[in-house]
Z-matrix of the N, CA and C atoms (Angstrom, degrees):
N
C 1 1.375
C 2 1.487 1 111.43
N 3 1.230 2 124.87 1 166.59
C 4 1.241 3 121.86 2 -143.02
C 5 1.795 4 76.45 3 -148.52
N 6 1.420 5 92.78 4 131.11
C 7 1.379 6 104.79 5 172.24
C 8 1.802 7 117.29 6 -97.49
N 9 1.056 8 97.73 7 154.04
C 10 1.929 9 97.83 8 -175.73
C 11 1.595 10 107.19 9 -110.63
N 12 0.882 11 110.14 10 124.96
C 13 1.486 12 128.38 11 171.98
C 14 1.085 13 118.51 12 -54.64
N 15 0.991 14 151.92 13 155.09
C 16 1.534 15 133.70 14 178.36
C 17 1.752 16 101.65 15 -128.70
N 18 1.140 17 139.86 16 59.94
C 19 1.395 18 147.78 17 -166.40
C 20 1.287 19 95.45 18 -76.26
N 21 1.549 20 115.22 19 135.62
C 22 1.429 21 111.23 20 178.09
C 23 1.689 22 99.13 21 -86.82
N 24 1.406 23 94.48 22 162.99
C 25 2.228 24 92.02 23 -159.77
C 26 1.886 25 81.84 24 -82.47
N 27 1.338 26 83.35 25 147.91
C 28 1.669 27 114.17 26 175.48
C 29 1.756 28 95.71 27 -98.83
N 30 1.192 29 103.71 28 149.64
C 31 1.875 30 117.72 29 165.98
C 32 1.553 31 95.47 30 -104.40
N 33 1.119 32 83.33 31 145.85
C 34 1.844 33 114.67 32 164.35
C 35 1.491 34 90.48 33 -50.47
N 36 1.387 35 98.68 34 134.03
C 37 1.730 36 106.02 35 156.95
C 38 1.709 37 115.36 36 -62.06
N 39 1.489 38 116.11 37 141.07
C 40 0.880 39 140.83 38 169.12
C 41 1.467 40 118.09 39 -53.77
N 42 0.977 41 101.41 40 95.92
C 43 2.008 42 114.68 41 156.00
C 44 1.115 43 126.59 42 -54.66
N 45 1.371 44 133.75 43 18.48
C 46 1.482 45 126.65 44 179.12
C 47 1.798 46 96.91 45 -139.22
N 48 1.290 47 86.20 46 132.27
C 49 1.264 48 102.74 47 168.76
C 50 1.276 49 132.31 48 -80.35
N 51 1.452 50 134.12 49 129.89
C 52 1.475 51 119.76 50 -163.79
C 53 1.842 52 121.91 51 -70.03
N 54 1.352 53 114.05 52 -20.39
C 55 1.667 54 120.71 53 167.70
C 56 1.584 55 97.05 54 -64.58
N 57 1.378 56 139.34 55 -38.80
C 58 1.452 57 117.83 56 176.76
C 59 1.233 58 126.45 57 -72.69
N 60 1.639 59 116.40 58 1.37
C 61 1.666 60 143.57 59 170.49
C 62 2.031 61 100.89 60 -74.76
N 63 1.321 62 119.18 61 -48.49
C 64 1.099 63 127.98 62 169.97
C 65 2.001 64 125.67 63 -19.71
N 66 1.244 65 96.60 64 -67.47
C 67 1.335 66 116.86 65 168.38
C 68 1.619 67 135.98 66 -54.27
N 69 1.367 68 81.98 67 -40.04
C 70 1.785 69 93.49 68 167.03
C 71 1.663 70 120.11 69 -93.33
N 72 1.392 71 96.03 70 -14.38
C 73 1.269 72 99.30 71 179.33
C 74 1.785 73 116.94 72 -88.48
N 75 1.592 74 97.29 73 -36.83
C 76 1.102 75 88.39 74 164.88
C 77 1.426 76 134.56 75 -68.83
N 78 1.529 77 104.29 76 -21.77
C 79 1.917 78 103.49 77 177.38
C 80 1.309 79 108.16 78 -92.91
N 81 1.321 80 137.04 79 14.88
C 82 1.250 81 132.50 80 152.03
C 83 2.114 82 105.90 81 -82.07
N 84 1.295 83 108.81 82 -55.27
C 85 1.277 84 95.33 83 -166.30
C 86 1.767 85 112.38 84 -80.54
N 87 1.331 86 122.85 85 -4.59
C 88 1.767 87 135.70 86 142.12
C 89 1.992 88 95.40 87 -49.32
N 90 1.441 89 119.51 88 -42.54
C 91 1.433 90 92.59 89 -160.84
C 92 1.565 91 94.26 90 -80.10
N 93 1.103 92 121.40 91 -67.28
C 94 1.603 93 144.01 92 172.27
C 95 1.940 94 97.65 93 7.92
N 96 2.050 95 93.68 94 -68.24
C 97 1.144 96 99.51 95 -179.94
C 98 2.006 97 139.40 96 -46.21
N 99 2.106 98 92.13 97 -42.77
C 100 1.222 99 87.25 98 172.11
C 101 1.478 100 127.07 99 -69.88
N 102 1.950 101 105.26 100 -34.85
C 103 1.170 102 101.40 101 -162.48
C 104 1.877 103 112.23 102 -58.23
N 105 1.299 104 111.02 103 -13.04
C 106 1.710 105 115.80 104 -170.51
C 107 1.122 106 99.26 105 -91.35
N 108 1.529 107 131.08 106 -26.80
C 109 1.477 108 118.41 107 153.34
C 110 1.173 109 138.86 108 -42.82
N 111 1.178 110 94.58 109 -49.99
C 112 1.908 111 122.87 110 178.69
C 113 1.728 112 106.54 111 -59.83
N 114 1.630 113 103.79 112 -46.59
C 115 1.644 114 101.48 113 -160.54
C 116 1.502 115 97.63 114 -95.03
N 117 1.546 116 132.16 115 -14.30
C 118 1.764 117 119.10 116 136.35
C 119 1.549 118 139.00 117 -35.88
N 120 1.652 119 84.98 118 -55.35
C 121 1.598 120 87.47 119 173.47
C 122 1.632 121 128.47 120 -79.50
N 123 1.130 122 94.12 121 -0.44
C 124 1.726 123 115.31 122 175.29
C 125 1.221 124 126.35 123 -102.10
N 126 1.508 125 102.24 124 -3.19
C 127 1.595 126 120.39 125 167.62
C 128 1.510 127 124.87 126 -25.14
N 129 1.230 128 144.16 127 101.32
C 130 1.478 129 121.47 128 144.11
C 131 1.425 130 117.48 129 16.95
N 132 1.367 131 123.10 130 -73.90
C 133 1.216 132 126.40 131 -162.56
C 134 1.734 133 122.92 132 -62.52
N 135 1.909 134 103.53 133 -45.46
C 136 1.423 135 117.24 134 143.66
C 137 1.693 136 138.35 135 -45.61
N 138 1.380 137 104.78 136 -26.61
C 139 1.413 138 123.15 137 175.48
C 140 1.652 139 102.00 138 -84.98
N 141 0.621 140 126.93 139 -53.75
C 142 2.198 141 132.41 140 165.53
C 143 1.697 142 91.10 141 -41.32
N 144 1.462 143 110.20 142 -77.61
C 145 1.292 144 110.11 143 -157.77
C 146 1.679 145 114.48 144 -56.17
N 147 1.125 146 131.96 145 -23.83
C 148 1.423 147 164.20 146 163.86
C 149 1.621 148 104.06 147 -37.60
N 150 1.170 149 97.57 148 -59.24
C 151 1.925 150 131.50 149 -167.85
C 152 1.739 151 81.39 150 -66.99
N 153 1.017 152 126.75 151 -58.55
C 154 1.820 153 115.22 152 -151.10
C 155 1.410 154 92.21 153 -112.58
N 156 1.325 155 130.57 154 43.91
C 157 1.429 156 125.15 155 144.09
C 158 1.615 157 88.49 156 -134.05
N 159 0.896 158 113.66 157 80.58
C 160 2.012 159 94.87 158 172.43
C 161 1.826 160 85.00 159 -99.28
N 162 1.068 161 109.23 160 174.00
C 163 1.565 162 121.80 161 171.64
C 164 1.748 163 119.29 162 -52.47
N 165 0.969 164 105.90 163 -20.16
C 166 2.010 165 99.06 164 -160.59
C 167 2.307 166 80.10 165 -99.71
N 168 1.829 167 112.63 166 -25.29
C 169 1.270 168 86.25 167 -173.92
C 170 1.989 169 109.60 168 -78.81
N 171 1.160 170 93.13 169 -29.69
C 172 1.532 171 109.24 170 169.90
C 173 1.714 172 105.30 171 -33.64
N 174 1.378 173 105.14 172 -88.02
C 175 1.178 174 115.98 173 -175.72
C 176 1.827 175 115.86 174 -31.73
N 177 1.445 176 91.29 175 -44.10
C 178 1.548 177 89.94 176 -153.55
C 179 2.012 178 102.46 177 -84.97
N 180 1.481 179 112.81 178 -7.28
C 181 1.281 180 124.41 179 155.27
C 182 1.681 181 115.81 180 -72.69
N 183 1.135 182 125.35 181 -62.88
C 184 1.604 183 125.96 182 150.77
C 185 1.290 184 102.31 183 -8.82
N 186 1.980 185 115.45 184 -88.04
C 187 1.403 186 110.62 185 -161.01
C 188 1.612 187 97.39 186 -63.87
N 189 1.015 188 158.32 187 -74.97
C 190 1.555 189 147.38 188 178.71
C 191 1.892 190 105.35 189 -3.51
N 192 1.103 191 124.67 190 -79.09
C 193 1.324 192 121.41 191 160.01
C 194 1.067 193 127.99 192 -37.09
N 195 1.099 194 131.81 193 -22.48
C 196 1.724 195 136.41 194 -167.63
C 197 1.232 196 77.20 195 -91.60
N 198 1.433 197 149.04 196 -71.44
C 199 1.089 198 133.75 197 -97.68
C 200 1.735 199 78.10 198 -136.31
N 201 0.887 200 155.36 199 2.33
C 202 1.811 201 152.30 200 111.17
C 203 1.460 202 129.07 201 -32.26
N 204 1.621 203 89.90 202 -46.27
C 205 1.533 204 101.26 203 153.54
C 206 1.843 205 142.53 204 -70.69
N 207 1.488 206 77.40 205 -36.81
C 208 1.913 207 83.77 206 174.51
C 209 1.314 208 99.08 207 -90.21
N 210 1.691 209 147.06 208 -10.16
C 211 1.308 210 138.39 209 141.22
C 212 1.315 211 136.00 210 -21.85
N 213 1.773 212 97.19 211 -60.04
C 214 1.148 213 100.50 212 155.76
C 215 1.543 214 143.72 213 -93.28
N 216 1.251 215 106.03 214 -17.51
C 217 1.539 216 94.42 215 169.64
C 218 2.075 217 107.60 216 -64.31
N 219 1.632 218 117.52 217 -26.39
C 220 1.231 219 102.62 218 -179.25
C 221 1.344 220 105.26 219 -68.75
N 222 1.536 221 147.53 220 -37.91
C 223 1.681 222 145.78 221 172.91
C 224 1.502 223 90.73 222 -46.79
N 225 1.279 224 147.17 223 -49.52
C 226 1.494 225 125.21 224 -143.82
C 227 1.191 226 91.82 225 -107.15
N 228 1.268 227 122.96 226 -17.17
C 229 1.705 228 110.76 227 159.98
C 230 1.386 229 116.69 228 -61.61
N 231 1.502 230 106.32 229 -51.37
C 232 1.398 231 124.97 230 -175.75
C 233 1.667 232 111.16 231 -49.18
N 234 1.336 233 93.12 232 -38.97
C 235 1.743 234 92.74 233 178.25
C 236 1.686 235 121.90 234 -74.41
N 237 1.855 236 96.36 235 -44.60
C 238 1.257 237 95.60 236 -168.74
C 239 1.793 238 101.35 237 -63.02
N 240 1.564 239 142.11 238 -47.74
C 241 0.819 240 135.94 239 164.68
C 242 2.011 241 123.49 240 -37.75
N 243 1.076 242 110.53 241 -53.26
C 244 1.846 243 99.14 242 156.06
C 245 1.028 244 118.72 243 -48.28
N 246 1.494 245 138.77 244 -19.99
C 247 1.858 246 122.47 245 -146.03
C 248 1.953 247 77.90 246 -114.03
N 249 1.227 248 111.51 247 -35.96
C 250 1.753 249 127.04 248 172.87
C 251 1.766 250 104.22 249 -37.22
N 252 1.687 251 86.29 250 -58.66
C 253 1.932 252 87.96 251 -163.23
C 254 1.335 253 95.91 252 -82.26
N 255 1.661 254 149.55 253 -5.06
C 256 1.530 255 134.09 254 -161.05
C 257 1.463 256 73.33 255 -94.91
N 258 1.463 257 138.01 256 -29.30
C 259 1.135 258 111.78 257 -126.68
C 260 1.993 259 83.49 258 -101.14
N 261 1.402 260 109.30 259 -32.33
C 262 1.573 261 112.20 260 172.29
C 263 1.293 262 103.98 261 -31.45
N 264 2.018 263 98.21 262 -77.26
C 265 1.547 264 118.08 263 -165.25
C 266 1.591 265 102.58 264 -42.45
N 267 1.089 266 136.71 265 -63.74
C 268 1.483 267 147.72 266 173.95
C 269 2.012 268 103.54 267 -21.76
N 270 1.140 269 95.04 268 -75.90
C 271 1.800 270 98.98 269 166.65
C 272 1.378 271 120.81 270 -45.07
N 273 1.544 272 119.59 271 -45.77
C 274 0.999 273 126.99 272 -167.27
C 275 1.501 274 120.69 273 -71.83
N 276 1.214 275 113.37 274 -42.44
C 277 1.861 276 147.26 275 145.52
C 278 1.616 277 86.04 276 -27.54
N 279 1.032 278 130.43 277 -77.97
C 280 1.610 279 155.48 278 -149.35
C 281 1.563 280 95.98 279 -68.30
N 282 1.085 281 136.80 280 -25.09
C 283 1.339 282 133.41 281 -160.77
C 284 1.469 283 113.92 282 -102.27
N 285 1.872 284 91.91 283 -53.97
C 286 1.394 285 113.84 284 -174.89
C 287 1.710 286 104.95 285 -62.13
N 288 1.445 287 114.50 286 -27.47
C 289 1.975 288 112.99 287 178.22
C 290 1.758 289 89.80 288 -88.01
N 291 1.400 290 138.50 289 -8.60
C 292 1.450 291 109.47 290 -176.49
C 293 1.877 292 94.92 291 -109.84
N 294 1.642 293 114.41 292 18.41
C 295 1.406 294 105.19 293 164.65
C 296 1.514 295 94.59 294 -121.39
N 297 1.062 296 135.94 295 -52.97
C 298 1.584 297 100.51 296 162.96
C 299 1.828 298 139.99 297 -56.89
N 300 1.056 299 127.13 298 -7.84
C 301 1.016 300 123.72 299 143.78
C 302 1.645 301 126.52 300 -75.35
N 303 1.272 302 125.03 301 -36.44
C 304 1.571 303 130.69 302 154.08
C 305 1.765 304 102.70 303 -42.62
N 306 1.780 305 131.21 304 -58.53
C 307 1.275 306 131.91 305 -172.01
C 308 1.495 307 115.15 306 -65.43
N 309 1.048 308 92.41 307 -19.38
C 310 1.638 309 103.13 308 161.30
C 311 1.006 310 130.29 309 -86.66
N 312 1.313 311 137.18 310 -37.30
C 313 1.819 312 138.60 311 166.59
C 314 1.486 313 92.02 312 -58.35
N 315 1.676 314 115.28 313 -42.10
C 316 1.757 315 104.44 314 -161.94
C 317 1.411 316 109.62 315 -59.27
N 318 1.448 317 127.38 316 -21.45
C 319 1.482 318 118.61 317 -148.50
C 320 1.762 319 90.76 318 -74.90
N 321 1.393 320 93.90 319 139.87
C 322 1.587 321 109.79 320 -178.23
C 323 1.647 322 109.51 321 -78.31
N 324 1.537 323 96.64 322 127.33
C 325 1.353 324 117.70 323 -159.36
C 326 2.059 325 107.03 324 -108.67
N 327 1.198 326 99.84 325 104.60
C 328 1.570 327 104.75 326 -164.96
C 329 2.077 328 105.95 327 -60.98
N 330 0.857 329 147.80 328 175.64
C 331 1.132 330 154.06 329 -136.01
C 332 1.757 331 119.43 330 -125.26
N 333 1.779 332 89.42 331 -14.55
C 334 1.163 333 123.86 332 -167.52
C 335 1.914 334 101.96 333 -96.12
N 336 0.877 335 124.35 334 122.37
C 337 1.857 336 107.24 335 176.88
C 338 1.546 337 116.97 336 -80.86
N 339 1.708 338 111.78 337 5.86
C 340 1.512 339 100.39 338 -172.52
C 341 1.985 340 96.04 339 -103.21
N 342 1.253 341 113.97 340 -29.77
C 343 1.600 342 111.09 341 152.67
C 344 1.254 343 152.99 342 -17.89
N 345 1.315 344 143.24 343 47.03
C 346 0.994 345 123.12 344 -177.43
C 347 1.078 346 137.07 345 -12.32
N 348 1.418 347 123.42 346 151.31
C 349 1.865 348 113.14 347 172.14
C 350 1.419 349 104.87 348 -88.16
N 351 1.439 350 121.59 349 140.28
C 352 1.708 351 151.10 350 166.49
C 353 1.456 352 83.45 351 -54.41
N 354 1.873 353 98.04 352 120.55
C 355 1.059 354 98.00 353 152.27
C 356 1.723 355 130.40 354 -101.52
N 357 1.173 356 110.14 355 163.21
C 358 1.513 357 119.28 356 -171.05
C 359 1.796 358 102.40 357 -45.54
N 360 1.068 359 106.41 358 142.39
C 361 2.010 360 111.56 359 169.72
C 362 1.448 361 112.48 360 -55.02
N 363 0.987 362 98.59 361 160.98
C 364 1.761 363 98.74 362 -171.28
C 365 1.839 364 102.29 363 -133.27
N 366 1.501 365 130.93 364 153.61
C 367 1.007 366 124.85 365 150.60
C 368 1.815 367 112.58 366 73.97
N 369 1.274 368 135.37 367 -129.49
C 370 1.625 369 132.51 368 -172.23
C 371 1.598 370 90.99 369 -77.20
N 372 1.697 371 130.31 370 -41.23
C 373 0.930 372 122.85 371 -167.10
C 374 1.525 373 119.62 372 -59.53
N 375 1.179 374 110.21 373 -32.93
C 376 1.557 375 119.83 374 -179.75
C 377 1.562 376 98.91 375 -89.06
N 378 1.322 377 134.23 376 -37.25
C 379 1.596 378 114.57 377 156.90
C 380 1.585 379 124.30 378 -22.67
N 381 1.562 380 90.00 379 -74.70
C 382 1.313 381 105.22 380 152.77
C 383 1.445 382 143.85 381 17.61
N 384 1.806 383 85.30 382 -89.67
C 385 1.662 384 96.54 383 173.72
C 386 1.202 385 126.66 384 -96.42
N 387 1.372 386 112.40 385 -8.88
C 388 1.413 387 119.10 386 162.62
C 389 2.041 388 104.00 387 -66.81
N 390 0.952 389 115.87 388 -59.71
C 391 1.580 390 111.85 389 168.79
C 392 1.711 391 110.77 390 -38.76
N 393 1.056 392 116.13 391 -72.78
C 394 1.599 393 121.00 392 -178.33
C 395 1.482 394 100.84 393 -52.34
N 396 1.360 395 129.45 394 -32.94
C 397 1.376 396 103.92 395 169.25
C 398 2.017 397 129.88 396 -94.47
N 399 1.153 398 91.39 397 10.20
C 400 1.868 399 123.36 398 -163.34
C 401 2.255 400 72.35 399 -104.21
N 402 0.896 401 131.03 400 1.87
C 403 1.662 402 117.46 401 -172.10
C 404 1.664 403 127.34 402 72.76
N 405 1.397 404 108.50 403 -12.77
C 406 1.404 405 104.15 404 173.66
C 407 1.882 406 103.39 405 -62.24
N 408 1.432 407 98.82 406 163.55
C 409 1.201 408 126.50 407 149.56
C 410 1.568 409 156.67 408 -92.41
N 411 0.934 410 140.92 409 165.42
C 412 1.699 411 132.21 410 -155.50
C 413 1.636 412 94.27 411 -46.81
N 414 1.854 413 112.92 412 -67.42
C 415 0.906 414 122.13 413 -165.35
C 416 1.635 415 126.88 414 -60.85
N 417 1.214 416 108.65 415 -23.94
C 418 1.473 417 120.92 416 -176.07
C 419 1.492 418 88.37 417 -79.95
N 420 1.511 419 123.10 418 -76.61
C 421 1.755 420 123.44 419 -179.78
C 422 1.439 421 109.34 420 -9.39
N 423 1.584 422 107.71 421 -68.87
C 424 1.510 423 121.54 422 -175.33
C 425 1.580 424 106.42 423 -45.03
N 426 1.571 425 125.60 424 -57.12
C 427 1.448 426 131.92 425 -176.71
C 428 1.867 427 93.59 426 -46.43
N 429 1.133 428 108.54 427 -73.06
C 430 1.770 429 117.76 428 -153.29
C 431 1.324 430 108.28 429 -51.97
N 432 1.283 431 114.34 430 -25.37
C 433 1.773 432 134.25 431 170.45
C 434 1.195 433 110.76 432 -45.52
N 435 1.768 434 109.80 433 -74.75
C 436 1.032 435 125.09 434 -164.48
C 437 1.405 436 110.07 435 -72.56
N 438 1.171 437 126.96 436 -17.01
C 439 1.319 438 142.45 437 164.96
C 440 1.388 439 125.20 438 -35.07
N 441 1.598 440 82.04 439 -72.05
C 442 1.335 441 113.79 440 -158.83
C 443 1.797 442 99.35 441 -76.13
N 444 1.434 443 111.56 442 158.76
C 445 1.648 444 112.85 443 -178.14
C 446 1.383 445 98.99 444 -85.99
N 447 1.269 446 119.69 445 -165.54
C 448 1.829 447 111.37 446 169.96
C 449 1.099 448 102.21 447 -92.27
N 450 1.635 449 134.58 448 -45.17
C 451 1.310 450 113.91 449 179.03
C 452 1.983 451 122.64 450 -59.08
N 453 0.692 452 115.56 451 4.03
C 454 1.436 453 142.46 452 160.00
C 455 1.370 454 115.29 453 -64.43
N 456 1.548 455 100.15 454 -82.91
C 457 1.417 456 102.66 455 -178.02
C 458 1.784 457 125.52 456 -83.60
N 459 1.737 458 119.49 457 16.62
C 460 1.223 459 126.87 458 131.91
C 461 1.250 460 121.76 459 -73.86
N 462 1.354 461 137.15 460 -38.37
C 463 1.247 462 145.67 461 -169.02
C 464 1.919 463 91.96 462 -67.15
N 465 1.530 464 134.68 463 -48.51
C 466 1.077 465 122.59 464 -170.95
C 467 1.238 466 110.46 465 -78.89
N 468 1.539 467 133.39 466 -25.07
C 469 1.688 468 146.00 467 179.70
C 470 1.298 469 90.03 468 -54.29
């Protein structure tokens, strides 16, 4: 009798080399990678956020900023122009007390101490002499007079 061996079965050696495993392996885990890109950026959470930027909310946040911004540059215009005119009026205050005190040294002072000083012309009369000394004449004065309205001929006194 003939005894039987009991050999566990062997496989044929393998015909594939493991560097030709390389190639497929790498374009599976290249796909792996995008598709988890793709299904991140496709998130639920991206799809919400998606919803409250559509274009008309975009825009209408833009003009909100534009117009926060040109808010304020008009206040700091607005100001620097007030601090401009206090600062005129301020001079102007300042001018008008260093020409009435100047109209006052001018008044002509007679030589005599019981004299009063002549005071300056007042009203058409000081038109007047400002014209006669500007080179017009009697007759021209008379024209520009009658011309002129009264708020006119205060505005030139």
């Amino acid at each position: 009798m003939t005894r039987l061996m009991l050999v566990p079965p062997t496989f044929p050696p393998l015909a594939v080399d493991p560097a030709s495993w390389l190639a497929p392996l790498g374009i599976a885990v290249l796909t792996f990678t995008l598709l988890r890109r793709y299904r991140v950026r496709s998130s639920p959470k991206q799809k919400s956020a998606k919803v409250r930027t559509d274009p008309t909310t975009a825009v209408r946040d833009a003009v909100r900023e534009s117009a926060g911004a040109w808010e304020l540059r008009l206040h700091d215009a607005g100001r620097a122009a007030e601090a401009s005119l206090h600062t005129k009026a301020a001079e102007l205050d300042a001018l008008a007390e260093r020409a009435e005190s100047a109209a006052l040294r001018l008044r002509v002072v007679s030589d005599e101490p019981d004299v009063l000083p002549v005071a300056l012309p007042e009203g058409d009369e000081r038109v007047r002499l400002h014209l006669r000394q500007a080179g017009y004449d009697d007759r021209q004065i008379a024209v520009i007079l009658a011309r002129d309205e009264p708020g006119e001929q205060r505005r030139a006194a």
